[in-house]
Structure formats: structure tokens, C-alpha cells
N, C-alpha and C positions, 0 to 999 in steps of 0.2 A: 504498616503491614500491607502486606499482597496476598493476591490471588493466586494461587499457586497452579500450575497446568494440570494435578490431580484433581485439586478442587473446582478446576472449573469445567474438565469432564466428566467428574461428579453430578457437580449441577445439571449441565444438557443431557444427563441421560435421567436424573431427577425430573427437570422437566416434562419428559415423554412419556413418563411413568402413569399408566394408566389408574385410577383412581375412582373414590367412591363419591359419585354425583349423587347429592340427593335436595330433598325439598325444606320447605320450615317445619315440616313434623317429621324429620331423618327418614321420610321414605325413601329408597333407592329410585333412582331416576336413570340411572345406567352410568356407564365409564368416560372418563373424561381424562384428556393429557391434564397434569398436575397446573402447565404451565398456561393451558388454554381455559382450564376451570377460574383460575385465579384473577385471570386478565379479562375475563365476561362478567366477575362476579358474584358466580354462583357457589354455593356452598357444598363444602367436599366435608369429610366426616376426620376427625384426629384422634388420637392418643394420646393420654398424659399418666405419666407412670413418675409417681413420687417416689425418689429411692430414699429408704433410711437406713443408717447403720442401727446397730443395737443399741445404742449412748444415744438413740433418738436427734443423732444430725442428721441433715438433707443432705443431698447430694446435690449443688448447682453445677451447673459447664456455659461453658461460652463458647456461643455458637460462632460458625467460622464463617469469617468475610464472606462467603460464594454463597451463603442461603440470602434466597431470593425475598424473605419474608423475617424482616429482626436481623438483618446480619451483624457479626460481633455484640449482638446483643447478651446478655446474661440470662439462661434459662433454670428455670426450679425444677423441673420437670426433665426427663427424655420423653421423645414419642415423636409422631409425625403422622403421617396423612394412611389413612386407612384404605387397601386395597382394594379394587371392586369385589375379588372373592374372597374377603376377607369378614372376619368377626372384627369386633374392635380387639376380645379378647386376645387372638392370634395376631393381629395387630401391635397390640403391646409387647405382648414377649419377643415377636420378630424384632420393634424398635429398640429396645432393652437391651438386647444382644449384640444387634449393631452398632450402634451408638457409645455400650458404655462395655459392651461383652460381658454383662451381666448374664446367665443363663442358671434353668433348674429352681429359681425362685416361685414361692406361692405370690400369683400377684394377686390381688385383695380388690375389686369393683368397687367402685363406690357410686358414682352417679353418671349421668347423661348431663351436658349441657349445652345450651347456645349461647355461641358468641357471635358476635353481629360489627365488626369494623370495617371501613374502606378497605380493600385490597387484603382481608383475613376473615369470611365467613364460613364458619365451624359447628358441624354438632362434635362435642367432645366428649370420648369417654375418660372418666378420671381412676387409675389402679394408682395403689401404694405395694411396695413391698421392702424387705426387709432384707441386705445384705452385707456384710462385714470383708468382703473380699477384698482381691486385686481389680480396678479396674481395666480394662481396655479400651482405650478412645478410638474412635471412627475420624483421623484427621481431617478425611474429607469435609466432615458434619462438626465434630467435635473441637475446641483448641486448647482448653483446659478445664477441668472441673477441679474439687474439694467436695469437702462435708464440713457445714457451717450452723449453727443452732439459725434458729427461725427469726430469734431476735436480730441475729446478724443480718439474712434478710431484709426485715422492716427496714435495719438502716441503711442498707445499703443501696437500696431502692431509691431514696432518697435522692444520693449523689450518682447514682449508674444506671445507666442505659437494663434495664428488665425484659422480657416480653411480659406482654401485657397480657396474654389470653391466659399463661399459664400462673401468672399469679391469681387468677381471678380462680381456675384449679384450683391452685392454695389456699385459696381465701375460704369455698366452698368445702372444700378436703376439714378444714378448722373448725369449718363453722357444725359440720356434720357432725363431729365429738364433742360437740356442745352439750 
């Protein structure tokens, strides 16, 4: 597979895309390009929006070659990088939209967390919401999704490339209905 010249104007303008710099207690620290945040190491703020249908499947997608972070990796989540004038809230449902054209859903809070890897440091906020729709994929961002039970998940983690920040989402999204 390639890179396609949408998704890679995609990306350079992703890149530039000003962003919410902050510290190890998610203070705002002021604006940063997406692409100069990531490449210092400093920690920008994310989105993770679990989608479910009503039969309680998730909705996974696989991200496309041109993301700078996981590409063609398999994601449990939509979301992305939260804007300097943004809430996470407004954050989400902006990601939500674009991404999957989901819009009009209650999306559901669940928690703040930190993730801490080389080249991916994140405060993340984690919504779930609930839809039965059509989707619409953001080809640029998106290359295919489904709805898959959770067990299907565990296993396929196993054998396929994941992101790893947003299973740990998952993992905490599970552990919370405990």
C-alpha cells in the first residue's frame, strides 16, 4: 500500500496544526505545531472516543499509512490531538465527526490519563458513545473500520499491529465498569 497525495497533504497540514502543549499535571503550557511537539517530546493532550453500537460492538478502524504516529496500525478508538482552544470535550465530538462522521451523539466522560512512550506523550481524555448508524471515513486519517465484540479485540491484538495508547483507553474504559 501507498501514500496517496491526499493523505500526504493531509499529513503536512496535520503537522502544522497548532495544538495543546501542556505539562505532567495537563497544565496548558501554550501552542505547539503537532509536528514540532512530537519531535521535542513534549506532551500534547488526546481524545479517545469508544464507539459502540447498541449489540455492544466497538467500532475499531485502521489508521492510514500517512499518520505520523501507528501508521496502518489498528485503532479501538477515534480521537486525536486536542486543540489549543479546545476542551477535550469539543475535541472529541470534532474527532468523531471527522474521522468516522459520527455527529448528534451523547458522548459519556470517563477519565483523564497519562501515557508516557518514546515519540507518543499524552494526557488523554477517554468518552464512549453509542451509535447504530452509517459510518463515514476521513480517508485521509481513516482506511477501514467494522464493529467487532471486545473478545475479538484480545485476539487480535495478539496477531496485529494495535495502538497501544488507546488499548490501555480500553483497558481503563473495562476496568472503570468494574
Amino acid at each position: 500500500m501507498t501514500i496517496t497525495p491526499a493523505e500526504a497533504a493531509h499529513r503536512a497540514a496535520s503537522d502544522l496544526e497548532l495544538i495543546a502543549w501542556v505539562d505532567e499535571h495537563d497544565q496548558l503550557l501554550g501552542a505547539m505545531p503537532r509536528a514540532q511537539l512530537r519531535e521535542a517530546g513534549l506532551i500534547g493532550r488526546c481524545t479517545f472516543i469508544l464507539l459502540f453500537n447498541s449489540a455492544g460492538l466497538l467500532c475499531i478502524n485502521r489508521r492510514s499509512l500517512s499518520k505520523a504516529v501507528y501508521p496502518g496500525y489498528w485503532d479501538v478508538a477515534a480521537g486525536g490531538m486536542v486543540a489549543t482552544d479546545e476542551s477535550y470535550a469539543e475535541s472529541a465530538a470534532r474527532e468523531l465527526a471527522e474521522e468516522l462522521g459520527v455527529t448528534g451523539v451523547e458522548l459519556r466522560f470517563h477519565e483523564r490519563f497519562y501515557f508516557d512512550q518514546p515519540g507518543n506523550r499524552l494526557w488523554c481524555g477517554v468518552f464512549s458513545a453509542v451509535w447504530d448508524g452509517p459510518l463515514s471515513l476521513q480517508p485521509e486519517e481513516v482506511s477501514e473500520a467494522r464493529f467487532v465484540s471486545l473478545a475479538q479485540v484480545d485476539d487480535e491484538r495478539q496477531r496485529l499491529p494495535y495502538c497501544p495508547d488507546s488499548l490501555v483507553a480500553l483497558q481503563r474504559y473495562q476496568a472503570g465498569l468494574s
